[in-house]
N, CA, C and O atoms as a Tinker XYZ file with bonds, in Angstrom:
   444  protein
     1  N   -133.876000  -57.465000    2.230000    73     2
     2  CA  -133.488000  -56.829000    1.021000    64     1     3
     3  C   -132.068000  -57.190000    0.628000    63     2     4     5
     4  O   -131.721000  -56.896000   -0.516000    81     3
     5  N   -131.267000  -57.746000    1.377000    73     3     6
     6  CA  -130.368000  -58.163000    1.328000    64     5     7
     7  C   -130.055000  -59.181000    0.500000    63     6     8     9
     8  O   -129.226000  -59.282000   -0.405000    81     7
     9  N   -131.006000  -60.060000    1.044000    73     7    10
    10  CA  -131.118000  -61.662000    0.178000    64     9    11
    11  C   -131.513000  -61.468000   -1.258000    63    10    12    13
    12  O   -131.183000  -62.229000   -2.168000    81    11
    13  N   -132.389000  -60.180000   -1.414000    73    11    14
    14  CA  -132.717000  -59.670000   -2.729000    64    13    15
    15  C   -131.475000  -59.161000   -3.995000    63    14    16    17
    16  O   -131.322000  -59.505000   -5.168000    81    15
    17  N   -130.623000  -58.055000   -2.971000    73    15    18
    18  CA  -129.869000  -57.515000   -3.892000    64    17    19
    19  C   -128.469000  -58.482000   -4.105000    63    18    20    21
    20  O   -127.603000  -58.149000   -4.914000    81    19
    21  N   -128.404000  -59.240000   -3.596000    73    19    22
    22  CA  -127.229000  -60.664000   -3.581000    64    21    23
    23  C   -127.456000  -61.551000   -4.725000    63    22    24    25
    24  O   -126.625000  -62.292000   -5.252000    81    23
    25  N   -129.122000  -61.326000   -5.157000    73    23    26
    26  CA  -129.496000  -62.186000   -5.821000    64    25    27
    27  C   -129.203000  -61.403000   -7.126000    63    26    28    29
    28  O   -128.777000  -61.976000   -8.129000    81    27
    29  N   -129.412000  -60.265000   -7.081000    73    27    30
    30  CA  -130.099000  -59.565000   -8.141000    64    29    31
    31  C   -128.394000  -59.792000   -8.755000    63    30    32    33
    32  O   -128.150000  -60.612000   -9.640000    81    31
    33  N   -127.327000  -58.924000   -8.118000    73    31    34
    34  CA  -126.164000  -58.751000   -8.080000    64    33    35
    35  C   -125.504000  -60.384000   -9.026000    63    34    36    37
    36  O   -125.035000  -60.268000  -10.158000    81    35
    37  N   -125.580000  -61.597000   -8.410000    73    35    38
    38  CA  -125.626000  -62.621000   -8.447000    64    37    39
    39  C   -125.843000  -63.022000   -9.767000    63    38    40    41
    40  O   -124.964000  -63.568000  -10.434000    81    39
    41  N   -127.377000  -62.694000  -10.332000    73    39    42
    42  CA  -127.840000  -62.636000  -12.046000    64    41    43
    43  C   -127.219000  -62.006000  -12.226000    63    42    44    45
    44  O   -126.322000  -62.504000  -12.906000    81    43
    45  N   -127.042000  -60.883000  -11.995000    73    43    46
    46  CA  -126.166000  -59.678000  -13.148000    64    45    47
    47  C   -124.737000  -60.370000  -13.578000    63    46    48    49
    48  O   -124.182000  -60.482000  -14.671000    81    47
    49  N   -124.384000  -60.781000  -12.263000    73    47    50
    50  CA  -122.868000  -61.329000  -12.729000    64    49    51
    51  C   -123.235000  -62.564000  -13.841000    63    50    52    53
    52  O   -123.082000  -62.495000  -15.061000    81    51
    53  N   -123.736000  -63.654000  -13.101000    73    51    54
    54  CA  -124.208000  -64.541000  -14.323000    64    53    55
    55  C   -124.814000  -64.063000  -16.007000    63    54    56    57
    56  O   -124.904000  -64.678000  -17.069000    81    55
    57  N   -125.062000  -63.009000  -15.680000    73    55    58
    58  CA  -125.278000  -62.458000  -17.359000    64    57    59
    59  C   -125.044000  -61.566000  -17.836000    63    58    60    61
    60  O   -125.644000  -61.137000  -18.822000    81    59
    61  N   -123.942000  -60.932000  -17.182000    73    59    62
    62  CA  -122.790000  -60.634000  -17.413000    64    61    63
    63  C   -121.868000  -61.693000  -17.760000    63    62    64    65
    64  O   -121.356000  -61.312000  -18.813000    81    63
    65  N   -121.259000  -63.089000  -17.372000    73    63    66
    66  CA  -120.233000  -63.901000  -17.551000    64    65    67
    67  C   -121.414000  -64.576000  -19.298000    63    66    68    69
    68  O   -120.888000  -64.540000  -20.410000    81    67
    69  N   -122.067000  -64.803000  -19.218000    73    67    70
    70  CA  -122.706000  -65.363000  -20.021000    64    69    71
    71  C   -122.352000  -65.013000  -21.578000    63    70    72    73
    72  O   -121.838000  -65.614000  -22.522000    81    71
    73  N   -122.950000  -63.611000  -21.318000    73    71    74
    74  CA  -122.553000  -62.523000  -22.286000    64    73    75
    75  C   -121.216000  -62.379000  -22.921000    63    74    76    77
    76  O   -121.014000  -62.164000  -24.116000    81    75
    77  N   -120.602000  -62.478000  -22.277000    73    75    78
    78  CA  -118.871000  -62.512000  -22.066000    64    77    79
    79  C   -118.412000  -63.735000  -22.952000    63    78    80    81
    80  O   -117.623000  -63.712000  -23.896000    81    79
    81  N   -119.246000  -65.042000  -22.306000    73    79    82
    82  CA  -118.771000  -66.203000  -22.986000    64    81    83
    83  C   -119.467000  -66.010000  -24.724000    63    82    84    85
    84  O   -119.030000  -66.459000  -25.784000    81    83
    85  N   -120.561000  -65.251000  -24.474000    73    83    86
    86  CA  -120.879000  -65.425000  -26.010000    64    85    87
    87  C   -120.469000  -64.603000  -27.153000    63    86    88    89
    88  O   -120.527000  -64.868000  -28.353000    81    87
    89  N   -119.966000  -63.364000  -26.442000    73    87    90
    90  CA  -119.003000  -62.513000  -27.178000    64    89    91
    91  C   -117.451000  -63.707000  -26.984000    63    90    92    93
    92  O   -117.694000  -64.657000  -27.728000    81    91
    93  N   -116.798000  -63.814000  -26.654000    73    91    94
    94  CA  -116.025000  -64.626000  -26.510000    64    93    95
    95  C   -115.916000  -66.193000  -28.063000    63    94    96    97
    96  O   -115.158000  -66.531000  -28.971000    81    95
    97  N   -116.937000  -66.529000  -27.579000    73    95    98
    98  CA  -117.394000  -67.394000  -28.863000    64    97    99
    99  C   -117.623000  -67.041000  -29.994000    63    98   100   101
   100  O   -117.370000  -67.825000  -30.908000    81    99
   101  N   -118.111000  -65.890000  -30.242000    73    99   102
   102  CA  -118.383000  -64.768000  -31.883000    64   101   103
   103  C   -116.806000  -64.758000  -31.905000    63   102   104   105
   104  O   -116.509000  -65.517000  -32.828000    81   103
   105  N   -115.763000  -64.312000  -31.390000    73   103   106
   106  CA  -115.175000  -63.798000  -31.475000    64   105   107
   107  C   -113.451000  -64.932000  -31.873000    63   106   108   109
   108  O   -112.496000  -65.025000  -32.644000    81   107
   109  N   -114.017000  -65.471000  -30.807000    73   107   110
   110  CA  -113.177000  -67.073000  -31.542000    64   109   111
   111  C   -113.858000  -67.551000  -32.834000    63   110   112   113
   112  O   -112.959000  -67.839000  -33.624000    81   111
   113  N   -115.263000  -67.790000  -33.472000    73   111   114
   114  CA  -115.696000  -67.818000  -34.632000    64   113   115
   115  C   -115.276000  -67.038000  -35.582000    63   114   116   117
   116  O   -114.894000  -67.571000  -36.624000    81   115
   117  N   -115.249000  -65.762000  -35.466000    73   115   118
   118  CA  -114.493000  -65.075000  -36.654000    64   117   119
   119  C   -113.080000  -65.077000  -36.970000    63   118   120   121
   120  O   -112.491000  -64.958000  -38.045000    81   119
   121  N   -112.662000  -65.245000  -35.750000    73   119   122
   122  CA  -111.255000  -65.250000  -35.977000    64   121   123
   123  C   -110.658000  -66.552000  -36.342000    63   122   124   125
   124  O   -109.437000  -66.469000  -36.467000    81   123
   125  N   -111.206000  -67.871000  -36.577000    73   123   126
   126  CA  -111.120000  -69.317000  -36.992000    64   125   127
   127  C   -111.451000  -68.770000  -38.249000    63   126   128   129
   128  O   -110.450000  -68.831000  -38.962000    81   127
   129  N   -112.529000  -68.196000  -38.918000    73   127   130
   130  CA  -113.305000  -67.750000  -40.325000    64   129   131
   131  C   -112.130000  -67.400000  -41.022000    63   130   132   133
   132  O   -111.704000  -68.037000  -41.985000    81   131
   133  N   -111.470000  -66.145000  -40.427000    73   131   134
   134  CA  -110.877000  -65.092000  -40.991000    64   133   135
   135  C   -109.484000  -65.785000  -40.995000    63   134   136   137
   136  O   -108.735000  -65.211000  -41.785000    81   135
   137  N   -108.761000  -67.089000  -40.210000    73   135   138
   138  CA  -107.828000  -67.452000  -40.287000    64   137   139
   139  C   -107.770000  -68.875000  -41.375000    63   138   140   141
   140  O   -106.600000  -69.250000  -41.455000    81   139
   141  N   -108.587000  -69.628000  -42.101000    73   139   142
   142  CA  -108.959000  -70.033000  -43.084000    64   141   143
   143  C   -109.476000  -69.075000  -44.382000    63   142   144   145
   144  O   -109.843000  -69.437000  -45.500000    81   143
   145  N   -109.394000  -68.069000  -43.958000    73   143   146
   146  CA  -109.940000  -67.101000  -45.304000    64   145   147
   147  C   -108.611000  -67.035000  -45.615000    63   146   148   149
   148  O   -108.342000  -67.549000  -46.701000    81   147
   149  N   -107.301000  -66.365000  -44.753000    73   147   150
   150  CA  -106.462000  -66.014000  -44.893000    64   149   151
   151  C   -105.011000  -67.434000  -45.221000    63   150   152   153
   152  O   -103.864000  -67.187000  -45.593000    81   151
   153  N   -105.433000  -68.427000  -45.011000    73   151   154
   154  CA  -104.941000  -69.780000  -45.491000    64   153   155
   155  C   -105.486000  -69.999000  -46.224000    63   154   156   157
   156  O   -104.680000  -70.626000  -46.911000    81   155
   157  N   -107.010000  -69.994000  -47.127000    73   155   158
   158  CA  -106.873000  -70.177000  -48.646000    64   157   159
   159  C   -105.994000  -69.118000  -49.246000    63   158   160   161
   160  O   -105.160000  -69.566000  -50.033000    81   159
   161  N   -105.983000  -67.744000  -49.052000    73   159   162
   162  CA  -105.268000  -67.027000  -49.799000    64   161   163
   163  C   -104.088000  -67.106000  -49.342000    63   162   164   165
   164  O   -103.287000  -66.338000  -49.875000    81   163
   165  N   -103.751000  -67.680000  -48.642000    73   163   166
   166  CA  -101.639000  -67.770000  -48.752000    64   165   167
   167  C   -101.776000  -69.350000  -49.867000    63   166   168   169
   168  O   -101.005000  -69.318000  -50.826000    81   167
   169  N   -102.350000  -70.167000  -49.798000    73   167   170
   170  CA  -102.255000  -71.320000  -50.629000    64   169   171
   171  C   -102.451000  -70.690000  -51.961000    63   170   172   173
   172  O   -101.637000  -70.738000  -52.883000    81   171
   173  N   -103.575000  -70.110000  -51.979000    73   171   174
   174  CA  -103.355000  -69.655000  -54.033000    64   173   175
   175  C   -102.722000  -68.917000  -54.408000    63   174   176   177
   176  O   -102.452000  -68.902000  -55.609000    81   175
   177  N   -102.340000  -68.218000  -53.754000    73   175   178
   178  CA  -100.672000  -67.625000  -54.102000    64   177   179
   179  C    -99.690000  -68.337000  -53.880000    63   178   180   181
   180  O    -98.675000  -67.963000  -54.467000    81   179
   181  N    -99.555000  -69.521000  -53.051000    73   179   182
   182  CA   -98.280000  -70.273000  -53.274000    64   181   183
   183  C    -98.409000  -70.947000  -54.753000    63   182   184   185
   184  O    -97.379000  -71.218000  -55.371000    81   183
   185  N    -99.889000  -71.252000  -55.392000    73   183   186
   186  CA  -100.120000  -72.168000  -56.047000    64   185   187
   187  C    -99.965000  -71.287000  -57.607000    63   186   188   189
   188  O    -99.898000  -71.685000  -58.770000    81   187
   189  N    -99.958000  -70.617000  -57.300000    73   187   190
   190  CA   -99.736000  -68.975000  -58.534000    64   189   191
   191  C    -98.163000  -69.141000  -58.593000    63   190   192   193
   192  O    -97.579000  -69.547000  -59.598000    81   191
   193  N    -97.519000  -68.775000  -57.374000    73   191   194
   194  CA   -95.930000  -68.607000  -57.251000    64   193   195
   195  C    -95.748000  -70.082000  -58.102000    63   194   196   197
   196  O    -95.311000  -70.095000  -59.253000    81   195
   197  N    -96.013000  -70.903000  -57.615000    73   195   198
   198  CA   -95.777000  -72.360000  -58.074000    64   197   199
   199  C    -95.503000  -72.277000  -59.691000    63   198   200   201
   200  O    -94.452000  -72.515000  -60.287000    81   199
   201  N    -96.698000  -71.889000  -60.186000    73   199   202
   202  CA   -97.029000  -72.227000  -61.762000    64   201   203
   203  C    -96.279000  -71.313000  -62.222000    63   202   204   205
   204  O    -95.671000  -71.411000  -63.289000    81   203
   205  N    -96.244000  -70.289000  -61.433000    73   203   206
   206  CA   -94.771000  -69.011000  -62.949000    64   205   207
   207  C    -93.625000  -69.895000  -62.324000    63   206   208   209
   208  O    -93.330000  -70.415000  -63.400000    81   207
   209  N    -93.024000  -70.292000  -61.719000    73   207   210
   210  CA   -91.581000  -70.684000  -61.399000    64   209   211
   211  C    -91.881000  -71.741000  -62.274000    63   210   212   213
   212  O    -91.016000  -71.657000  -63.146000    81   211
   213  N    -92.627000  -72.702000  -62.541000    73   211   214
   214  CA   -92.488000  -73.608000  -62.998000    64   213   215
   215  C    -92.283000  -73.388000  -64.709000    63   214   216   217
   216  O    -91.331000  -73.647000  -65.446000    81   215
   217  N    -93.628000  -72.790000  -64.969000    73   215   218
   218  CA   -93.377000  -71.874000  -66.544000    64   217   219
   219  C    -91.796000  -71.615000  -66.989000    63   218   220   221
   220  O    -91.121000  -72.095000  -67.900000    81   219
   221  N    -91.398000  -70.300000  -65.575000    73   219   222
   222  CA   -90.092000  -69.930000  -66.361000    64   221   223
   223  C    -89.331000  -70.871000  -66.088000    63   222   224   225
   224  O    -88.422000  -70.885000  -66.918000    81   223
   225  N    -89.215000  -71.775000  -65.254000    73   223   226
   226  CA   -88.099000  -73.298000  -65.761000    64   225   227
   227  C    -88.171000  -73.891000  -66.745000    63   226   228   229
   228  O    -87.247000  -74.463000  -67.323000    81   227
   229  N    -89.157000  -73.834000  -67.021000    73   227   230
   230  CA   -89.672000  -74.636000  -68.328000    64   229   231
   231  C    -88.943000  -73.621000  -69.913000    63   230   232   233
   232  O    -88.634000  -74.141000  -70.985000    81   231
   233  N    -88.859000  -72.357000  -69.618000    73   231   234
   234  CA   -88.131000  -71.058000  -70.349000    64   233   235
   235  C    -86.922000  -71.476000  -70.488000    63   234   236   237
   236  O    -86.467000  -71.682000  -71.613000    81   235
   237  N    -86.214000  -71.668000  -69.390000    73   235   238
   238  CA   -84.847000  -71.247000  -69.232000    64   237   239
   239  C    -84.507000  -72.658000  -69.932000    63   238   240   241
   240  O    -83.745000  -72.789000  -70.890000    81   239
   241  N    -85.146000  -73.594000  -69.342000    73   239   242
   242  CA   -84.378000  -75.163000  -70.081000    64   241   243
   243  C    -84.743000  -74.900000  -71.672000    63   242   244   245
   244  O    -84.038000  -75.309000  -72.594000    81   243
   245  N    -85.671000  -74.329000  -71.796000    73   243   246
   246  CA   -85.579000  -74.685000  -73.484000    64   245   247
   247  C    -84.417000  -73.472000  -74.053000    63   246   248   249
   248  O    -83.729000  -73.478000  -75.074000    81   247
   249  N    -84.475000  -72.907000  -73.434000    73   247   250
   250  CA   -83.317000  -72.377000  -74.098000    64   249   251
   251  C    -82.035000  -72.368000  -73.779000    63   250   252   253
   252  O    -81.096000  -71.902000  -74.425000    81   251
   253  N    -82.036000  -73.120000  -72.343000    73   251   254
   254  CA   -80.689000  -73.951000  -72.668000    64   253   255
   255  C    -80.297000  -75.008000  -73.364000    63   254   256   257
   256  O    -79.112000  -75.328000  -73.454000    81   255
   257  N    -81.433000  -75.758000  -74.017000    73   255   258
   258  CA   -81.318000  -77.056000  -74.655000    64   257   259
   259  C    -81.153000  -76.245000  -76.176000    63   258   260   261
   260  O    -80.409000  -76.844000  -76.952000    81   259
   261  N    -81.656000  -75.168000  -76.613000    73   259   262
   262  CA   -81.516000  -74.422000  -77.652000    64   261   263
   263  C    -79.787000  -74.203000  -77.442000    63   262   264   265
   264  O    -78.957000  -74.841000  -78.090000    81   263
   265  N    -79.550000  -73.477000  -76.712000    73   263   266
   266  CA   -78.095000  -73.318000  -76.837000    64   265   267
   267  C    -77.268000  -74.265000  -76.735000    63   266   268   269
   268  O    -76.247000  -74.064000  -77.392000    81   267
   269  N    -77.303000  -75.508000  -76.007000    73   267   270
   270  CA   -76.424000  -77.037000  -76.024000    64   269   271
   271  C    -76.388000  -77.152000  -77.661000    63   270   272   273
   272  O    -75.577000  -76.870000  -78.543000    81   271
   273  N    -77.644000  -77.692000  -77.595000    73   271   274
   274  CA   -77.673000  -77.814000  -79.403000    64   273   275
   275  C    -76.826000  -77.392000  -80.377000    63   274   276   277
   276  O    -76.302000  -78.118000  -81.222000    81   275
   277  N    -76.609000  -75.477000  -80.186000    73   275   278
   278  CA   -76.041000  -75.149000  -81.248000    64   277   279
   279  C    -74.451000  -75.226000  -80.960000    63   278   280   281
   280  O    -73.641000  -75.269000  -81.886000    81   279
   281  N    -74.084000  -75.240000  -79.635000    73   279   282
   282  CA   -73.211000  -74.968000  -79.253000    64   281   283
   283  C    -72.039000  -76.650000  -79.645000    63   282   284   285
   284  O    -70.882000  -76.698000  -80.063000    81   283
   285  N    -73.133000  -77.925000  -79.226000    73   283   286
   286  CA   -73.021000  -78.933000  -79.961000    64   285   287
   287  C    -72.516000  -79.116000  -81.645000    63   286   288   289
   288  O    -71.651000  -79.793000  -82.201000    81   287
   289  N    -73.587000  -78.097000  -82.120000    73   287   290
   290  CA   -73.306000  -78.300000  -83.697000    64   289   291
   291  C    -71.921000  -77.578000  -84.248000    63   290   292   293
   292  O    -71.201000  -77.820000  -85.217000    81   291
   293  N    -71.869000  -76.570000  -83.186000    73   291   294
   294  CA   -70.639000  -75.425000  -83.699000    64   293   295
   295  C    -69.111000  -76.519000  -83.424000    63   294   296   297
   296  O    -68.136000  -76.407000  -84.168000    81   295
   297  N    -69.142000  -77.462000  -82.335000    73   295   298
   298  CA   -68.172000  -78.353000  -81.949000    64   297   299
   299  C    -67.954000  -78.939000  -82.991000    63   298   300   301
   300  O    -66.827000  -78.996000  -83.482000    81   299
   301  N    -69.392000  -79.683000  -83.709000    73   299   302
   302  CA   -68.886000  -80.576000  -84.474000    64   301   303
   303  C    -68.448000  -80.176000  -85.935000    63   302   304   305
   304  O    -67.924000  -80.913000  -86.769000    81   303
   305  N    -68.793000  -78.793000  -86.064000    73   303   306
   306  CA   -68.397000  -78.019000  -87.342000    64   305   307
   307  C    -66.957000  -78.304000  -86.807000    63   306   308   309
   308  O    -66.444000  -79.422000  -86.858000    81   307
   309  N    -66.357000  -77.212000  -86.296000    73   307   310
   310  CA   -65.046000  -77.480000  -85.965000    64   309   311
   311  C    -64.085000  -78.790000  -86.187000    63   310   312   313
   312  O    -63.008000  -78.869000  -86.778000    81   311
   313  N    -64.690000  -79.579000  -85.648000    73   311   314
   314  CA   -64.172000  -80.941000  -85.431000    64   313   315
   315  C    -64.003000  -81.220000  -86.900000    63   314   316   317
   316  O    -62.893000  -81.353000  -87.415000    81   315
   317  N    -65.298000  -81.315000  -87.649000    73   315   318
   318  CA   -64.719000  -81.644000  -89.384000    64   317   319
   319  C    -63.590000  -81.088000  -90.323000    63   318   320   321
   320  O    -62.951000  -81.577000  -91.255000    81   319
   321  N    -63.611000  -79.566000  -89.545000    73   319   322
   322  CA   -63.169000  -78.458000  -90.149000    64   321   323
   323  C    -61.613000  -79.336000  -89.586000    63   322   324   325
   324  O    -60.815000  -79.833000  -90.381000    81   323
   325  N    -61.503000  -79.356000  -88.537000    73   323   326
   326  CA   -59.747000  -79.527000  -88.368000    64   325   327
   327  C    -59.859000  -80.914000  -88.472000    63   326   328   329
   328  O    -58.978000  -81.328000  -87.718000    81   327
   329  N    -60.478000  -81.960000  -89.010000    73   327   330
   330  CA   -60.211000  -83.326000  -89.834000    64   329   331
   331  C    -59.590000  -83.019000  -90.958000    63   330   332   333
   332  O    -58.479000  -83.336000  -91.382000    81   331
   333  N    -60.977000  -81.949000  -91.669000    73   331   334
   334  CA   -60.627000  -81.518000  -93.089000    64   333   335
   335  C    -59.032000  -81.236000  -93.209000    63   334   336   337
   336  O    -58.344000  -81.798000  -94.061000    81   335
   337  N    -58.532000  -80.333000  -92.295000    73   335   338
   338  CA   -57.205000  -79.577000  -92.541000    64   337   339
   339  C    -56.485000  -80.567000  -92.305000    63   338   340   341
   340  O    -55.603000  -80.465000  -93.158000    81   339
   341  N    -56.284000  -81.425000  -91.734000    73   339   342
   342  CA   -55.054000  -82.306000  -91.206000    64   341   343
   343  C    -54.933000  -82.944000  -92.262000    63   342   344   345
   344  O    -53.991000  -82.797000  -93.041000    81   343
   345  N    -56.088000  -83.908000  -92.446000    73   343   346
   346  CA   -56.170000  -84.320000  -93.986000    64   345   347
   347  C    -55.575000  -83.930000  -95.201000    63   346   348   349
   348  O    -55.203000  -84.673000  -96.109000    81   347
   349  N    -55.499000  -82.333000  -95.123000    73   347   350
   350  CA   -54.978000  -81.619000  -95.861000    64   349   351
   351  C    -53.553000  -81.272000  -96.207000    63   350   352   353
   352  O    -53.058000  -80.960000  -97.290000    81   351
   353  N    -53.154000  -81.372000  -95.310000    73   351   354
   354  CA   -52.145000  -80.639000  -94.482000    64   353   355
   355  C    -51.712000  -81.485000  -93.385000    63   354   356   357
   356  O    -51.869000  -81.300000  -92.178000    81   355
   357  N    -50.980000  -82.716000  -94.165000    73   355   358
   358  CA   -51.020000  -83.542000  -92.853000    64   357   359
   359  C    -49.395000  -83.075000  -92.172000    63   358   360   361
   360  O    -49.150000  -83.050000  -90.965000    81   359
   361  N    -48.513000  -82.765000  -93.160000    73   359   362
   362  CA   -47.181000  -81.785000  -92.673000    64   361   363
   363  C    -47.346000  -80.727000  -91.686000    63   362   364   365
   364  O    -47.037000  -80.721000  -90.494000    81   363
   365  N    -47.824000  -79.943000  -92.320000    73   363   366
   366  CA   -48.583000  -78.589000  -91.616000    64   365   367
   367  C    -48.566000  -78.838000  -89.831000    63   366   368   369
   368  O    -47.985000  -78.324000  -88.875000    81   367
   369  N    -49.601000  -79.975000  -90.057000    73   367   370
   370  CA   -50.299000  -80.533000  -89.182000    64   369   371
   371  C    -49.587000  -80.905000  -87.791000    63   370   372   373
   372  O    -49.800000  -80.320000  -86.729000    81   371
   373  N    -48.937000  -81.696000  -87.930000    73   371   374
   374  CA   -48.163000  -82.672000  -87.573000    64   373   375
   375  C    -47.362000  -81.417000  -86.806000    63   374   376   377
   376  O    -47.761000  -80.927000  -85.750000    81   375
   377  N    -46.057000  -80.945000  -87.584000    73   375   378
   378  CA   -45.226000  -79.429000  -86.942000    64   377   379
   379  C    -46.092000  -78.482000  -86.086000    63   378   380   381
   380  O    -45.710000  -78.027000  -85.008000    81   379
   381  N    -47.217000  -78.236000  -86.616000    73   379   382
   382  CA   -47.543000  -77.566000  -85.170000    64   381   383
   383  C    -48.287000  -78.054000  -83.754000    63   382   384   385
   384  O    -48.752000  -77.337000  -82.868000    81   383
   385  N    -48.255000  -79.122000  -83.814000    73   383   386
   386  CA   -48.816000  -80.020000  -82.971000    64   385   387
   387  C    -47.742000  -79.922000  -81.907000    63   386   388   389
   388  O    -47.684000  -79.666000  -80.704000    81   387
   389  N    -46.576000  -80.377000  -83.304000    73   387   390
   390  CA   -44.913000  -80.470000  -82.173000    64   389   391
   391  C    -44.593000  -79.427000  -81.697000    63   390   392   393
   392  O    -44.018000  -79.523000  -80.612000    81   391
   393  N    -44.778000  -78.181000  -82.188000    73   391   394
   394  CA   -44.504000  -76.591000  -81.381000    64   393   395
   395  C    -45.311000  -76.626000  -80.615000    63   394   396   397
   396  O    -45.088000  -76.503000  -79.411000    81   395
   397  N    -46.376000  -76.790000  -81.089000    73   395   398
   398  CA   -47.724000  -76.345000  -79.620000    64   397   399
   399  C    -47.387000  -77.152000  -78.391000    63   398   400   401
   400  O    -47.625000  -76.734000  -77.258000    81   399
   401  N    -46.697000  -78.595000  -78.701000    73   399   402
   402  CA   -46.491000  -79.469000  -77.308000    64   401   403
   403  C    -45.057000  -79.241000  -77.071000    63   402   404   405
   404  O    -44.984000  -79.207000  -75.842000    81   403
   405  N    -44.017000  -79.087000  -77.489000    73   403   406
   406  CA   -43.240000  -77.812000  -76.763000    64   405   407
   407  C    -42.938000  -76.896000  -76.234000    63   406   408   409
   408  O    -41.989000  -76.741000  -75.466000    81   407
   409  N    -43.955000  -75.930000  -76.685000    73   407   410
   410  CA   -43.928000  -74.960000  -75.691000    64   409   411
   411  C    -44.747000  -74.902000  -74.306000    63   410   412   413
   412  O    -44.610000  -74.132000  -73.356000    81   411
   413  N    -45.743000  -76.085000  -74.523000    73   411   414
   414  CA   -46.715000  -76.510000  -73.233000    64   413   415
   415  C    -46.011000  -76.795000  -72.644000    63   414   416   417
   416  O    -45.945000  -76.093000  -71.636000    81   415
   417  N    -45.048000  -77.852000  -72.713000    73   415   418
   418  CA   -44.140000  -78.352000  -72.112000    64   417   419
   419  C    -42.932000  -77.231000  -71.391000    63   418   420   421
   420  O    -42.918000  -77.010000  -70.180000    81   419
   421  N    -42.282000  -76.807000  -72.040000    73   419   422
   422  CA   -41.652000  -75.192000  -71.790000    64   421   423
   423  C    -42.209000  -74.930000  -70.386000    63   422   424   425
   424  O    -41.575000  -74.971000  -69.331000    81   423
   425  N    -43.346000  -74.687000  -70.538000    73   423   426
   426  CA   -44.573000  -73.700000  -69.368000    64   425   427
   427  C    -44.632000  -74.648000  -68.494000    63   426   428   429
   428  O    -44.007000  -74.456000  -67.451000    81   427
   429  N    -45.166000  -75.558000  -68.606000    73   427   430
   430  CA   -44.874000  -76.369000  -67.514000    64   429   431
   431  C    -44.247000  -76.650000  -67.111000    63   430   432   433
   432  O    -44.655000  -76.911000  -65.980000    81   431
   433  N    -42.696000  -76.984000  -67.237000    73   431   434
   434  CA   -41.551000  -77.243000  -66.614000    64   433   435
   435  C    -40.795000  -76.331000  -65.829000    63   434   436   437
   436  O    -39.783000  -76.537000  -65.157000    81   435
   437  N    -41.601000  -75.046000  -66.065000    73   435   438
   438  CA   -40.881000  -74.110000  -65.235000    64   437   439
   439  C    -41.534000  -73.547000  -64.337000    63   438   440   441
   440  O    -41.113000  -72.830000  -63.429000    81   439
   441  N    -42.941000  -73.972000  -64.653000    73   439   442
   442  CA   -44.081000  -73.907000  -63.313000    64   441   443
   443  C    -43.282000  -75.276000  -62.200000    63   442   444
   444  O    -43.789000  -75.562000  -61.115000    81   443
């Protein structure tokens, strides 16, 4: 009876380990499943994050190219504007050029 229950004991363990390996295997299967489930969804949310960052870059430059622009045009208003005056006023002109670089000068020389 010996040789019997060694045996019996013997299967049990073998299917018992069996069992083990095949829970073991379900269990590595789902968790491979569930770790590709969970890597498509970190990718389409990177791919989401992606497309608004990209959108609002696409925002911000146009409206920085909106503001260069005007900020451009306001320069070159100016620029005509004090052609216009010198032109005008080429006396005018001239004298305060010479005060304004005098007194720069002033400031700097005593820095």
């Amino acid at each position: 009876m010996s040789d019997e229950s060694n045996t019996n004991a013997k299967s049990s363990l073998d299917d018992a380990k069996t069992h083990a390996r095949q829970a073991a295997d379900e269990l590595r299967t789902a968790a491979e499943a569930k770790a590709r489930e969970l890597k498509d969804a970190a990718e389409a949310k990177a791919r989401e994050l992606r497309d608004k960052a990209t959108a609002k870059a696409g925002e911000f430059r146009d409206r920085a190219e909106e503001y260069y622009g005007e900020a451009r045009a306001r320069a070159k208003t100016w620029q005509e504007e004090g052609e216009t005056y010198v032109r005008q006023n080429p006396l005018k002109a001239v004298c305060t050029a010479l005060f304004a670089g005098l007194i720069v000068g002033l400031l700097v020389r005593k820095n």
